[in-house]
N, C-alpha and C positions, 0 to 999 in steps of 0.2 A: 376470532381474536387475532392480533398483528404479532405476530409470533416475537418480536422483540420489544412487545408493549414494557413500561417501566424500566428498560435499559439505557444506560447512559455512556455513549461510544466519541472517540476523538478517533480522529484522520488526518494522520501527518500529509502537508501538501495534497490538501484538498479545496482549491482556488480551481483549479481547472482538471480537462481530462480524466483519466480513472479514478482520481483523489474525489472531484466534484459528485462524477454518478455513484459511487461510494457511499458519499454523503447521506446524498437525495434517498439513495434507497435504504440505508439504514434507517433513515425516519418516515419514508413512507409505511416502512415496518412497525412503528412504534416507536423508536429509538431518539432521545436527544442527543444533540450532535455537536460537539465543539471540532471545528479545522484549525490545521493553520496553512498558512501562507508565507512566503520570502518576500515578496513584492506588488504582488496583482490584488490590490485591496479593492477594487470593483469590483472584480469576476469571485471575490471569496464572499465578499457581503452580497451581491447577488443570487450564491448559494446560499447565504443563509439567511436571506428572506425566501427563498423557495421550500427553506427547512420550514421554516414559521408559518407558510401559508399552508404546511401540513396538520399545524398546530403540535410543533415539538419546539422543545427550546432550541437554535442553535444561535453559536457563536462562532465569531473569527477573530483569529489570535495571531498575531505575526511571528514568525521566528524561522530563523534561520536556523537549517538544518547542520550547517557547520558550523555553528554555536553552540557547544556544549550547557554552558549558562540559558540558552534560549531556549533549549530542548526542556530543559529541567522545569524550567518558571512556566515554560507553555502548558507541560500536565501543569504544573500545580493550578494554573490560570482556569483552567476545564476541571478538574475535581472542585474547586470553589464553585464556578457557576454550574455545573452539570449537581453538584450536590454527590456525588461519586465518581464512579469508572467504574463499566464491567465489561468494556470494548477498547483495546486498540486494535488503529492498523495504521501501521507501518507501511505509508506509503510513496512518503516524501522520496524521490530519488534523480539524481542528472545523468545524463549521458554524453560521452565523450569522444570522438572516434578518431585515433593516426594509429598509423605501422607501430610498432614495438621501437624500433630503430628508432623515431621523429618520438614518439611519446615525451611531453615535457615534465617533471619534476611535480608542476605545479599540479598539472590536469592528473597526475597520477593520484597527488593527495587529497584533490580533490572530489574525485572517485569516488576515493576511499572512505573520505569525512563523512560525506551526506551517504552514503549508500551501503554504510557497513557501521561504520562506527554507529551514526546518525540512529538508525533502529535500535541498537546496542543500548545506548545511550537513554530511548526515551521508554524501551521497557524496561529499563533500570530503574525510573521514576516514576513506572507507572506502577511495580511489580503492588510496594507497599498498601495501596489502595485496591487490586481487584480482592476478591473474594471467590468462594466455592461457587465454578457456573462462570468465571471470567474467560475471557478470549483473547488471547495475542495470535492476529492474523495480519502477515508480513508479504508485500509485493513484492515478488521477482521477477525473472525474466526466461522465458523457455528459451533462451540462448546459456543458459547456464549449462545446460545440457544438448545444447548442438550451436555450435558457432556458426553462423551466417554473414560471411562479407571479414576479409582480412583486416578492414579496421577496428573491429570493434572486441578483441581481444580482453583490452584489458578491465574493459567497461562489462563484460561478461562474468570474466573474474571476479569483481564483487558482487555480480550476482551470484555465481556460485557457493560465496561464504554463506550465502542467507541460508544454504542448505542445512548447511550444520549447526548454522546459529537454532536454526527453526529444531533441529533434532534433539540440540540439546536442552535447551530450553521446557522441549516438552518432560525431559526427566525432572529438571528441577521444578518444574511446578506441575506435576503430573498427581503429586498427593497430597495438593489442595484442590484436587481439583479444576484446574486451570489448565486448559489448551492451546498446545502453539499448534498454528499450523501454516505452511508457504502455498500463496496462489503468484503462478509463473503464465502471464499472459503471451503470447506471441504477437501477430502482429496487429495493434489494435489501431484504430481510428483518431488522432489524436494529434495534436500543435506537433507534437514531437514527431509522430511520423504518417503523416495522412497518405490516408487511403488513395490521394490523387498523386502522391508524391513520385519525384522520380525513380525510386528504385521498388517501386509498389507493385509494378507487374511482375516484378521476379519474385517476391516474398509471396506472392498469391499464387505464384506457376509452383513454391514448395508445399503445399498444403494440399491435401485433398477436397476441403470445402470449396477449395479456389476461393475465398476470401475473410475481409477484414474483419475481425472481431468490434463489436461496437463497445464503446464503453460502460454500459448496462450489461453487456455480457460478463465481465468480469465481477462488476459491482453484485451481480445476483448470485455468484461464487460466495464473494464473503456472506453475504445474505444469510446464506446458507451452513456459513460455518459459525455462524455466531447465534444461529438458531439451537433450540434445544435439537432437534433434529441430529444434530451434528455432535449432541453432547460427549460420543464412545470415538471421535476421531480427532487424534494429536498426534505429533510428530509428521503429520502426513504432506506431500507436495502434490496439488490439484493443478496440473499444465491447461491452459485455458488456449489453445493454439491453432485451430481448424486440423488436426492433425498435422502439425508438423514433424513430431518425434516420432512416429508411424515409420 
């Protein structure tokens, strides 16, 4: 049996990258799947006809993660068609990179919005709908915990909050039952920062694997935490990173 047979899971920004194999793998699981997406409505209905040719319900849902209104209507949009919620992840996020000094205003709140609030926000309106056995499992970033490359400070910093968001979280939904937990990828394969990219041989000269995590690698993380398997682990942070924090 598919260890998350009759579960019904949403993934913020899952159009592409970690969002996508995310997806894929919670229904190759069992699991129906609603995404959403900010703009790439090919690459998201793409995924989810890959969902359907597993034979699970998915859907794709657009909404803008620095839309408070879009966050909110997005669950509701997935608890109508999924028929519940017993899965999120939190995994919609941007990144941003200047000195401290150059940092603009904008790019600051913007950070902020999709990457801190943004989670905040959509397990705010998911809390209502999970039950005993739900899952809030939230992307980070193993740069919360060791910075790499002077520009990316501040785009780390919100990774950081997810820490405590994930910690706390696990107390208030701890005696329903309900698990928070943070998976912190390092450096993965991905539009955002390919494995061919120019700064790719330094990020694989820190790692002891000496390389890139694929995006399945992370995705088989959640997998696992959304698995009964995983039922006695919350509050916990899972670094996905070829050993970088070693």
């Amino acid at each position: 049996m598919k260890s998350l047979n009759g579960k019904r899971a949403l993934v913020t920004g899952g159009s592409r990258g970690i969002g996508a194999a995310i997806a894929r793998a919670l229904a190759e699981n069992g699991a129906d799947v609603a995404l959403t997406y900010q703009s790439s409505a090919d690459r998201a209905q793409a995924v989810v006809a890959s969902i359907q040719e597993l034979g699970q319900k998915g859907l794709a849902i657009q909404a803008d993660n620095v839309d408070p209104a879009a966050i909110k209507r997005s669950v509701g949009e997935a608890v109508a068609a999924l028929g519940g919620l017993d899965i999120l992840v939190n995994n919609a996020g941007i990144a941003r990179y200047s000195l401290i000094a150059d940092f603009s205003v904008e790019d600051i709140d913007a950070l902020y919005a999709v990457n801190v609030r943004g989670p905040v926000l959509a397990t705010q309106a998911a809390i209502p709908h999970l039950t005993a056995g739900g899952r809030v499992i939230t992307i980070g970033s193993a740069g919360a915990d060791r910075i790499v490359g002077t520009p990316g400070t501040v785009y780390y910093m919100t990774k950081s909050a997810l820490q405590s968001f994930t910690r706390g979280l696990a107390q208030e939904l701890g005696g329903r039952d309900i698990t928070s937990n943070l998976v912190q990828p390092g450096s993965t394969d991905t539009d955002m920062n390919p494995a061919n990219g120019e700064s790719s041989d330094f990020q694989r000269s820190l790692m002891p694997l000496g390389r890139y995590a694929e995006p399945a690698d992370i995705a088989a993380t959640v997998v696992f935490l959304a698995s009964p398997a995983a039922r006695h682990i919350t509050g916990t942070i899972i670094t996905v990173d070829g050993g970088l924090l070693t």
